[in-house]
N, C-alpha and C positions, 0 to 999 in steps of 0.2 A: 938544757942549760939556758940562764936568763942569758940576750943578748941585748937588749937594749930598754930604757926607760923612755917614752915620749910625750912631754903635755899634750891632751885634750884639753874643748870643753869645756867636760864636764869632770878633769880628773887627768890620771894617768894609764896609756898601756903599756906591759912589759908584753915585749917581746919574747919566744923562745925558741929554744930549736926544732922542738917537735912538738905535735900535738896533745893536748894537754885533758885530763878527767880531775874530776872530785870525787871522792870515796865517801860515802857518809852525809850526802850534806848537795847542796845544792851550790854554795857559794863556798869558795876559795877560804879557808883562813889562815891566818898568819902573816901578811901586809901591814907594813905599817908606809904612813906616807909622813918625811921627813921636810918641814921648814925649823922654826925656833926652838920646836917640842916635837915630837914626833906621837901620832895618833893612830887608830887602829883604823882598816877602810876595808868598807864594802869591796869583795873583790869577785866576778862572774869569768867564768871562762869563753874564749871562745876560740875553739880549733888550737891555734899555734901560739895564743896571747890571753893574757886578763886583763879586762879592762877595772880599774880601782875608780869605785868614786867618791874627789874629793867633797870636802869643806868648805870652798872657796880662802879659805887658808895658803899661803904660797908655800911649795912645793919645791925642796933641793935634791931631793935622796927618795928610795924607796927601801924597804928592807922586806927579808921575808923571813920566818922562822926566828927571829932575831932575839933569843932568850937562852936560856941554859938548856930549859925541855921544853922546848915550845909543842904544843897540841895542833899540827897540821893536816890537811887531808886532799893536798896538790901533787899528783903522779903526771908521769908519762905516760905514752902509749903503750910501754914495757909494764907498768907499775912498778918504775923504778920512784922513790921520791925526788920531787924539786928540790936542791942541796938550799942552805942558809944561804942567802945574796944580800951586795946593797949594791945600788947602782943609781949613778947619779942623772937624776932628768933631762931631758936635752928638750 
């Protein structure tokens, strides 16, 4: 489960509860990073977090999976999937 959103940088990491894989792919997809419009973002894993990198664009919200079918490929250490999130930056 996401726990937390927090500006970097170069961008944003969410936080989560357990350690996290990609299936398929080397980077994360289905991020999007939320100011006026909300944009699609590079996202890498690392252990417990992904780090997103922004645009230099400002940043209120993060979303993940955020479509009717969205095409993602972010598990857990179970291979359970990451559920749809938003969560707001801090």
């Amino acid at each position: 489960m996401p726990v937390s959103a927090t500006r970097t940088a170069n961008g944003v990491t969410v936080s989560f509860t357990k350690p996290l894989q990609t299936l398929s792919g080397a980077s994360a997809i289905g991020f999007e990073l939320c100011g006026a419009t909300c944009r699609f973002a590079e996202a890498r894993v690392h252990g417990n977090s992904v780090e997103l990198t922004g645009d230099g664009q400002p940043v209120a919200k993060v979303r993940y999976a955020w479509a009717d079918y969205p095409v993602v490929n972010l598990y857990d250490a179970d291979l359970l999937p990451v559920p749809v999130f938003e969560l707001p930056v801090n």
